[in-house]
C-alpha angles and dihedrals in degrees: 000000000000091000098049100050091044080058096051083048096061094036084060099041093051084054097057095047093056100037081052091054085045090054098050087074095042099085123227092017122100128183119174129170133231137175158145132246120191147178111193129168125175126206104221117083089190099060126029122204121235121302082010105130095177149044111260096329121135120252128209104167125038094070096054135078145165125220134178121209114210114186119175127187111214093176145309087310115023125068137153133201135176144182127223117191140170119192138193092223128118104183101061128074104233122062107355137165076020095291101156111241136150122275087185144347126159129146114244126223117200100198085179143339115318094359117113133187121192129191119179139042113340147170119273113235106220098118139039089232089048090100095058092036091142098011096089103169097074084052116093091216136047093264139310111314095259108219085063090043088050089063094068117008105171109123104167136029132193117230145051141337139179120194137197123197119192131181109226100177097249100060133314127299107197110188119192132163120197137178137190144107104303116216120220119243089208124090100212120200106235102359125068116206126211125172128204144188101016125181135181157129138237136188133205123199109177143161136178100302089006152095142161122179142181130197142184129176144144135209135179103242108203103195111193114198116207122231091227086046101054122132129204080266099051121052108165127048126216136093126313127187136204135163111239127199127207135188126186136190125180148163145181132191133188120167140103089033088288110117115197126162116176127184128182113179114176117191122201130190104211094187099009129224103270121245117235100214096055103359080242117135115282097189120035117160148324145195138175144129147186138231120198116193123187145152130228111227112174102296093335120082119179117199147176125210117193105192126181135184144173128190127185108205119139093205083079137010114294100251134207109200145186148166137189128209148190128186145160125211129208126198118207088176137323091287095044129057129170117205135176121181145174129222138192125185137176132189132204143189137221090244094049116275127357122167094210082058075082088071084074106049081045096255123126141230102231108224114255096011129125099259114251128193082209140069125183116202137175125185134186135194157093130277109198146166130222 
């Protein structure tokens, strides 16, 4: 299995390559590459981090990926771009297994100078590192900490947004609202989550080494429960709605040698999803973030990232989570950069320690095993861009 999907991995890769040297003659047309490439073990067999499948296996292939930008400019004022991605993830909802599908892809319309209009598949916006949610190379960590991520794990959305940019003499503010139907990067076992209707606003304020950003937005979240899926908790299946709220604040920072990135999401159920089981709420709110602090040192950059989370849903124990990670980079050049890591985390519940707290925080009880409120977990690797 290992050695045919390390195969698909380099078939991809060479035709991208060569679709990438074909384009450079094609004007007004530009593809580039880009990808990761891991090696991650973890050390409890009782809990399993997040995309571990297995005990203390080593895995070399559900922490990489290969993508492919395409970017295409129809005139002054019409452009298109998409993102083609295939992950070795199993435990997101687009591209996975590394089955190619599009992270994005949507056609721009500039009315007028520093207005944009987009239609089509986007990012959503609820994190600074949203943008570079698979280009990993341009994140000074591995990826985003994945028990804040799992709060709210909708990366894209398909719809419509309009944007602003104003200069504002120190630095940039760029405003843009959007709306649309979001689509859940988490695969779930026995419930399958949609999401509709969503609104919302963000706002950029950025300089030369900087950035702060805001952003609100809600969503009608329909979650379906399977008959062959049910839990004690749960004992009917069907659909069930509820509005969410979430609010987002983030910054980075690199200048002066000194690298810091910081996220906060809450999540609020104003009406909640209704549980089956009671018509209670089974999803009530959630909050975390994350601070990542390095230093550049020549090429190298050493770095630390403290993350912390907690989640009310009572379709599982309200958990209180952590983690803890080091880390070194190592820049090759500006395309390629090698990174190891170590990470610690810990969950909690309300009621003292549960190890299912962990399907919150995206972790998972491994069948059979002594339960652990721990997980220990080192990757290796490259991010790169071609």
């Amino acid at each position: 299995m290992g050695h045919r999907v390390i195969l698909k991995l380099s078939v991809l890769a060479a035709g991208i390559a060569m679709l990438s040297a074909a384009s450079a003659s094609a004007m007004d047309v530009n593809i580039d590459g880009f990808g990761s490439a891991y090696y991650a073990e973890t050390f409890q067999k009782g809990l399993l981090p997040t995309n571990f499948s297995q005990g203390t296996a080593p895995d070399f292939t559900h922490f990489s990926l290969i993508g492919l930008n395409v970017n295409s400019k129809i005139n002054e004022q019409w452009s298109a771009a998409a993102q083609l991605v295939g992950k070795g993830s199993t435990v997101g909802s687009i591209g996975n297994n590394f089955n190619i599908s599009a992270e994005y892809a949507y056609v721009q319309y500039k009315p007028m100078a520093d207005w944009t209009v987009r239609a089509g598949r986007q990012r959503l916006p609820f994190f600074t590192a949203s943008e570079y949610i698979n280009e990993h190379y341009l994140l000074p960590m591995r990826e985003i900490p994945a028990i804040v991520y799992n709060l709210a794990p909708f990366a894209t959305f398909d719809g419509v947004s309009v944007g602003k940019a104003f200069d504002v003499g120190m630095g940039k503010v760029n405003v843009a609202v959007f709306g649309g139907n979001p689509l859940l990067d988490k695969s779930l076992t026995g419930v399958t989550i949609t999401g509709q209707n969503l609104y919302g606003a963000r706002v950029n304020w950025e300089g030369e080494g900087w950035r702060v950003r805001m952003q609100a937005s809600q969503m009608e979240e329909y979650a379906n429960y399977s008959a062959s899926g049910l839990t004690s908790t749960v004992t009917s299946a069907g659909t069930y709605t509820g509005r969410q709220t979430f609010l987002s604040a983030g910054y980075r920072w690199d200048k002066m040698n000194i690298v810091s990135w910081g996220e906060y999401v809450y999540r609020h159920a104003d009406n909640g999803t209704p549980n089956p089981h009671n018509g209670d709420s089974s999803f009530n709110k959630a909050d975390g973030g994350y601070v990542l602090l390095g230093y550049r040192l020549g090429d190298w950059m050493p770095r630390y990232t403290f993350a912390h989370g907690e989640s009310v849903i009572a379709l599982q124990p309200a958990a209180n989570m952590a983690s803890h990670t080091v880390g070194v980079n190592y820049s090759v050049s500006p395309k390629v950069v090698l990174k190891a890591e170590y990470e610690h985390t810990s969950i909690a519940n309300n009621n003292g320690t549960d190890a299912n707290a962990g399907l919150v925080a995206g972790m998972t009880v491994q069948s059979g095993a002594t339960p652990a409120t721990s997980a220990d977990s080192a990757y290796v690797g490259v991010d790169f861009s071609f």
